[in-house]
C-alpha positions, 0 to 999 in steps of 0.5 A: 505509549507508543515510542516516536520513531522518524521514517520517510513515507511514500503513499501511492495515491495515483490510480483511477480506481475503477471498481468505485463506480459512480465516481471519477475522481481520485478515490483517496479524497472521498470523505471518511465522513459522509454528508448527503450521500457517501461520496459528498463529506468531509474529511478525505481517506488520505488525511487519515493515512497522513495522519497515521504515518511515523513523523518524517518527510512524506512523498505522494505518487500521483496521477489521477486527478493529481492537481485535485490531489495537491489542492487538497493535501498542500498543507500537510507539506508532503512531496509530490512524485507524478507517475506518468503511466500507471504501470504498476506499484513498481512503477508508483516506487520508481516514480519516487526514485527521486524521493528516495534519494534525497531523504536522509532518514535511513528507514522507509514506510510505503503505503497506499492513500486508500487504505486508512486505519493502519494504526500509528502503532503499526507502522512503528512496529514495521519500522522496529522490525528494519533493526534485524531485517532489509524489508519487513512485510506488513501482513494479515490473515483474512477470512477468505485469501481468495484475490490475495497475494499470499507470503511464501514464508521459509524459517520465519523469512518471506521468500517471495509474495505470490499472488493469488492467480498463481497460487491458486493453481497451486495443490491444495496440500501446498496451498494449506501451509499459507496462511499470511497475506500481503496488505501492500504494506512495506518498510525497508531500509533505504540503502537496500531499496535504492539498489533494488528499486534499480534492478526492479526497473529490469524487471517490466511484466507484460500483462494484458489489461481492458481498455475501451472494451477490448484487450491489450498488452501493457508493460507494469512493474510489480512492487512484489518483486522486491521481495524476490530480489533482496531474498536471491542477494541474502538479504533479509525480508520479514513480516509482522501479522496485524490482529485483525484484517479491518486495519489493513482494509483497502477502500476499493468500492462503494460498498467498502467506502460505507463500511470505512465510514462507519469503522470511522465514525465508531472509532471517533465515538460518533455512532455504533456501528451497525 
């Protein structure tokens, strides 16, 4: 049995998702169950991330499609932040600044809306793991890291998460001692990332994005960064490593939407999955 623990939660529920294509709603109410087609159903991703999460108060950063979003989840009786730019999952953790400093619970779980079958045993794991650290990581090792930010890990603490456009112009010889991936997954004690959240707002990267088919330069805030900055104060940054790579799945395309429906329904007992 799994000991109940409180924890604050920030989900970031606020982007376009771009690569769902054929749908322009918000990515995290499309249904873990399906009904004529995969994106008609019932049941959104976003319950099941609620659902999951350790009990305590839950903030929702929004944007896209965001009076949709508050339509759907005002019965669960969480706080809704609105990221007004999408600058970044820096910028969805600054957007919930005020969260942050309201709650009273000492721990903090951040997630994100469309990755739902992280289990309630996991996060609990995440959260034990703040008695002897600052911000524990929530990691994975896939079968393939390419398009993955990768754990840069010294004497069992994370040093910084690098992502892959960067390593990946690493030497092979370096590149082989990484194996831990990052899942965008976090719990931090709220003291430390109040203060760090703070400096992460001196920290805007300048980074060139499409819009309207040509290439422009916008400022984002990386998420990311954190871990650098508590690791440079002499704070203490750790991991935990989920079993199996399907927990912490993201649903980015429709491809992975059918896939999640199906680990759904198995999970639920409703079908084999094929």
């Amino acid at each position: 049995m799994v000991q109940e623990m409180e924890a604050a939660s920030i989900i970031f529920a606020a982007g376009y998702g771009s690569r769902m294509r054929a749908f322009s709603g918000n990515k995290t109410l499309l249904p873990l169950k399906p009904g004529s087609n995969p994106f008609e159903g019932e049941y959104p991703i976003i319950f099941e991330v609620i659902r999951n999460l350790p009990r305590g108060p839950k903030a929702l950063v929004i944007h896209h499609g965001k009076d949709e979003v508050i339509t759907v989840t005002r019965d669960f009786g969480v706080s809704y932040y609105d990221q007004p730019v999408l600058n970044g999952t820096g910028g969805a953790l600054i957007a919930a600044e005020g969260f942050l400093e309201q709650i009273d619970q000492k721990h903090l779980i951040i997630t994100m809306g469309d990755i739902p079958f992280v289990k309630r045993a996991t996060y609990h794991n995440l959260i034990s793991q703040l008695k002897d650290q600052d911000l524990v990581v929530l990691g994975f090792k896939p079968m393939d890291r390419a398009q993955y930010g990768i754990l840069e890990i010294e004497d069992g603490k994370v040093k910084r998460i690098t992502e892959w456009r960067y390593w990946k112009e690493y030497p092979l010889e370096r590149q082989a001692h990484f194996e831990v991936c990052n899942s965008g997954i976090y719990a931090a004690k709220r003291s430390a990332l109040l203060n760090h959240v703070k400096k992460l707002k001196q920290r805007p990267h300048q980074v060139e994005k499409e819009r309207d088919g040509r290439i422009v330069v916008v400022e984002e805030y990386f998420i990311t960064d954190l871990v650098e900055s508590m690791h440079s104060d002499g704070l203490t940054v750790g991991f935990i490593v989920v079993e199996e790579e399907e927990e912490v799945m993201g649903i980015d395309t429709g491809e992975d939407l059918v896939l999640a429906q199906s680990i759904f329904a198995e999970r639920n007992g409703q079908v084999k999955r094929l």
